[in-house]
C-alpha atoms as an extended CHARMM CRD file, in Angstrom:
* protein
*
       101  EXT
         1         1  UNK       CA            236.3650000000       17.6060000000       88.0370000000  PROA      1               0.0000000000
         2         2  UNK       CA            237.9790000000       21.1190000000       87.8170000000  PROA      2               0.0000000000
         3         3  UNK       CA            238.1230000000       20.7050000000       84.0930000000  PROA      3               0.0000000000
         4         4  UNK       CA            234.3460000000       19.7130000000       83.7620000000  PROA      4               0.0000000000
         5         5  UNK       CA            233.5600000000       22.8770000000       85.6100000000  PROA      5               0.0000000000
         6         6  UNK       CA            235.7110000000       25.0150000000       84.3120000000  PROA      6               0.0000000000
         7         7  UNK       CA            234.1000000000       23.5830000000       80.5030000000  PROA      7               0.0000000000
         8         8  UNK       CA            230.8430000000       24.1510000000       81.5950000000  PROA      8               0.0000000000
         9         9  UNK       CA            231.6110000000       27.8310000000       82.8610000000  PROA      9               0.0000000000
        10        10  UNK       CA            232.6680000000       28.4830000000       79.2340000000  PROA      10              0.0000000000
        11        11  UNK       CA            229.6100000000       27.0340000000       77.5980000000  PROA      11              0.0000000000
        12        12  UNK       CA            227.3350000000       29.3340000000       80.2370000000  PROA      12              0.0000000000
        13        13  UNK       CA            228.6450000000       32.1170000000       79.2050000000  PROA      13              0.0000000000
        14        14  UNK       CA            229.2710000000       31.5850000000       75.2200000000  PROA      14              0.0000000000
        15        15  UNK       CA            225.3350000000       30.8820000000       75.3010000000  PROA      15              0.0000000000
        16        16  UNK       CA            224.2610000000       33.5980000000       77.2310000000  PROA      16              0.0000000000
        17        17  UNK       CA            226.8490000000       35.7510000000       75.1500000000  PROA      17              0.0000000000
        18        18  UNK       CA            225.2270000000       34.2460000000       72.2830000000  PROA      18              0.0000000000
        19        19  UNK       CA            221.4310000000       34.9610000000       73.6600000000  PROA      19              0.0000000000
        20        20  UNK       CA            221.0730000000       31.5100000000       73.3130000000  PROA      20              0.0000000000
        21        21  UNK       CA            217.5480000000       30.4870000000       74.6440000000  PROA      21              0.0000000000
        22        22  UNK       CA            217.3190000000       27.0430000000       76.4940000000  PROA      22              0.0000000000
        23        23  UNK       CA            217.5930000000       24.1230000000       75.8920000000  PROA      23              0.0000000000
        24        24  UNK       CA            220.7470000000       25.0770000000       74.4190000000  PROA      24              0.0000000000
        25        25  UNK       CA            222.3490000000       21.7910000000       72.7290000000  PROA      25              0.0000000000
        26        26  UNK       CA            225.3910000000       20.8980000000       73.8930000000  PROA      26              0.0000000000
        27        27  UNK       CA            227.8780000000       18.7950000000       71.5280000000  PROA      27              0.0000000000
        28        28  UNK       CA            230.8860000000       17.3450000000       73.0560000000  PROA      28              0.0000000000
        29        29  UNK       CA            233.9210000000       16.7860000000       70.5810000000  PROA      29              0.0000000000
        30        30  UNK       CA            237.6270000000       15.9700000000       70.8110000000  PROA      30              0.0000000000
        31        31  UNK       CA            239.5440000000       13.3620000000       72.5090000000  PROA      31              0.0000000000
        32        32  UNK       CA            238.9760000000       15.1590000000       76.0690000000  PROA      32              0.0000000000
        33        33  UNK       CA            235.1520000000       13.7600000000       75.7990000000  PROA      33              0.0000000000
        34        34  UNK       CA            234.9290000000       11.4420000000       73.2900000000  PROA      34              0.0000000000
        35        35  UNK       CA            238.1740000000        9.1260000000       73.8530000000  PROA      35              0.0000000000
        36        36  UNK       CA            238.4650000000        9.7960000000       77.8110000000  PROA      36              0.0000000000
        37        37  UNK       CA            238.2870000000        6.8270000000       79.9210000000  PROA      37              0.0000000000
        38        38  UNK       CA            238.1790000000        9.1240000000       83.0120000000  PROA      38              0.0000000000
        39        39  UNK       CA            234.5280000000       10.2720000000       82.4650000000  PROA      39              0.0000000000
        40        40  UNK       CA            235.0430000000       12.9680000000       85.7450000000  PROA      40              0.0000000000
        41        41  UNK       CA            235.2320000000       15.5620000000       83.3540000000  PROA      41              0.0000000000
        42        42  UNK       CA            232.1100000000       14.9350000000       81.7320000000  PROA      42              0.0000000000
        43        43  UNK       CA            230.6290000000       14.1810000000       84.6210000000  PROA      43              0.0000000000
        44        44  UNK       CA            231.3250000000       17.4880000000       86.4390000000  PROA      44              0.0000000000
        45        45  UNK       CA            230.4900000000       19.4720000000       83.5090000000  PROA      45              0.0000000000
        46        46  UNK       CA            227.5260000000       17.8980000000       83.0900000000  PROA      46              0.0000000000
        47        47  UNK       CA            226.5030000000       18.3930000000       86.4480000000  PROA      47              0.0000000000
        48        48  UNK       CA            228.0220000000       21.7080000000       86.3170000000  PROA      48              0.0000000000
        49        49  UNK       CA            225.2980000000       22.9100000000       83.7730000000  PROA      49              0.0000000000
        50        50  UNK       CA            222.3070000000       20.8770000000       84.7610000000  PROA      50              0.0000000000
        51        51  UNK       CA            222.5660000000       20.5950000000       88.5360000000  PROA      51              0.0000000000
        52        52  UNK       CA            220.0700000000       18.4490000000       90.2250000000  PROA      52              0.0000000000
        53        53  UNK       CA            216.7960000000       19.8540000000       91.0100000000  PROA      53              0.0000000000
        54        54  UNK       CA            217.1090000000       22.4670000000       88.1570000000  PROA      54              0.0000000000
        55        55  UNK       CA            214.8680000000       22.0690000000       84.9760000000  PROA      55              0.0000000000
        56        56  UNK       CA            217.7350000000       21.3880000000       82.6840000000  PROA      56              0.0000000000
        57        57  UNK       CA            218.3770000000       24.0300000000       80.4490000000  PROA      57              0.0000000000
        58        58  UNK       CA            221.5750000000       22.1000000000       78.3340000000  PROA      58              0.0000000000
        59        59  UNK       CA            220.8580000000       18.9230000000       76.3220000000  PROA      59              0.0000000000
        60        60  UNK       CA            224.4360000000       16.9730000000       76.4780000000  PROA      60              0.0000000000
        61        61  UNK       CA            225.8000000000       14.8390000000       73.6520000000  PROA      61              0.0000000000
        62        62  UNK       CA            229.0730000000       13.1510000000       72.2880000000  PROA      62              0.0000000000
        63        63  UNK       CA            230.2750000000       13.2570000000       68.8560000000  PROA      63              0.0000000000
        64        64  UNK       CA            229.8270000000        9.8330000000       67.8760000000  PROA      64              0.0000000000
        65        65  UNK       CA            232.1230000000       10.0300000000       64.4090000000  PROA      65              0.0000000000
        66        66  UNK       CA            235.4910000000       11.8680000000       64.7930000000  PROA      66              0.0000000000
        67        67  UNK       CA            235.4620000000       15.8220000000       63.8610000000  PROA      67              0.0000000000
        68        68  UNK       CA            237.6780000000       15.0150000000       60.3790000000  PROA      68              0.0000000000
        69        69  UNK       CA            234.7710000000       13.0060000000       58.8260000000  PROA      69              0.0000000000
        70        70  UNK       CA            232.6000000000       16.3720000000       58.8730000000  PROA      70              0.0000000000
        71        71  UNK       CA            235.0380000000       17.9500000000       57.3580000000  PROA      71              0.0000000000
        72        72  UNK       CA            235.2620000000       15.2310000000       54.8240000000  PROA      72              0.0000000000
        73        73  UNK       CA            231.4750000000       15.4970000000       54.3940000000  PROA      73              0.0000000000
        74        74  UNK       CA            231.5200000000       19.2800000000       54.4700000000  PROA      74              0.0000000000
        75        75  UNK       CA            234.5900000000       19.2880000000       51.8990000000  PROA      75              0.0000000000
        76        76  UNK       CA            232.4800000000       16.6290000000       49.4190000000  PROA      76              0.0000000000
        77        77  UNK       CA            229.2450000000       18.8850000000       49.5620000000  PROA      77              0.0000000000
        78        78  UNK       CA            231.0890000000       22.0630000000       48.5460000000  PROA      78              0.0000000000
        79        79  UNK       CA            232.3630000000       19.6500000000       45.9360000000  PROA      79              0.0000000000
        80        80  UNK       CA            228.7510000000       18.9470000000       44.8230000000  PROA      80              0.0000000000
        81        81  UNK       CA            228.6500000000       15.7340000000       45.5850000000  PROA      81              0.0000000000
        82        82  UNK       CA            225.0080000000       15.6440000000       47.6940000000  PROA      82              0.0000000000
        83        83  UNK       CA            225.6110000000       12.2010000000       50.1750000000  PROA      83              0.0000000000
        84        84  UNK       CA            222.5910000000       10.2450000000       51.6410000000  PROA      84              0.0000000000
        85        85  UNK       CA            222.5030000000        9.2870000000       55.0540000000  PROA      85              0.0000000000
        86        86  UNK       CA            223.3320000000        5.6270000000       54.3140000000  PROA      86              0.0000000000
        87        87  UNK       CA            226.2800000000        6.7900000000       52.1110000000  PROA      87              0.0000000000
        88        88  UNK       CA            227.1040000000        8.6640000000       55.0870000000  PROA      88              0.0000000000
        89        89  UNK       CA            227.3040000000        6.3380000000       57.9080000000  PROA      89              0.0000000000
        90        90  UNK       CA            229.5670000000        4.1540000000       55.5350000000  PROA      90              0.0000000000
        91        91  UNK       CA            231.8610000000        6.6350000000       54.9830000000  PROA      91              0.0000000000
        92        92  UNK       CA            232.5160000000        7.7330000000       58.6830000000  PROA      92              0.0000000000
        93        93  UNK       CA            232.3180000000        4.0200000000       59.3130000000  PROA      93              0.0000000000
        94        94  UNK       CA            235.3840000000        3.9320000000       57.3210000000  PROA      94              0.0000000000
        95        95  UNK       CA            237.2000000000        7.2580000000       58.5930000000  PROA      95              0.0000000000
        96        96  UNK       CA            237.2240000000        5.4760000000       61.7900000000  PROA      96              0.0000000000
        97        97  UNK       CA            238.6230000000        2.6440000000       61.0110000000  PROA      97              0.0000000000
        98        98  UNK       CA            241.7130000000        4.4970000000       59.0600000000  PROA      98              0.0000000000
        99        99  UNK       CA            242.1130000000        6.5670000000       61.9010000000  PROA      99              0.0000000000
       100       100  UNK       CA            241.7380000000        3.3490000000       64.3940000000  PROA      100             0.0000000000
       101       101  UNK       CA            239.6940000000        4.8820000000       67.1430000000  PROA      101             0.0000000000
């Protein structure tokens, strides 16, 4: 819970620091959100920055590949190697299976 909170306080303020305007898009990554079987974190920090009753002003997602397959991506376009979204989906496909999550 405290976590969540505390999460969500830092988001606040890096988009208003940011002059963000709503709805600010909100991607979760790392093992704290996308590996956690606990989901009180998540929870709180979602509730944290949309609280009931409020037009929402974060849209909340999870990272569905892990982090080190855009980097692989990132690393292959700098490369010059242009990848299609099938050719994509394949290759995280297989990232997560060598890294077994």
């Amino acid at each position: 819970g405290n976590s969540g909170r505390d999460y969500a306080l830092s988001v606040r303020c890096a988009a208003e620091d940011l002059g963000l305007e709503k709805p600010v898009q909100v991607t979760l990554a790392g093992g704290n959100f996308t590996k956690c079987e606990c989901m009180a974190a998540v929870k709180a920090l979602e509730e944290s920055l949309n609280p009931p009753g409020e037009n929402p002003g974060y849209q909340i997602s999870r990272l569905s590949i892990p982090p080190v397959a855009g980097a692989l991506f990132w690393a292959l376009e700098l490369g010059g190697l242009k990848l299609g979204e099938e050719e994509r989906e394949k290759l995280a496909k297989r990232v997560i299976e060598m890294i077994g999550i």
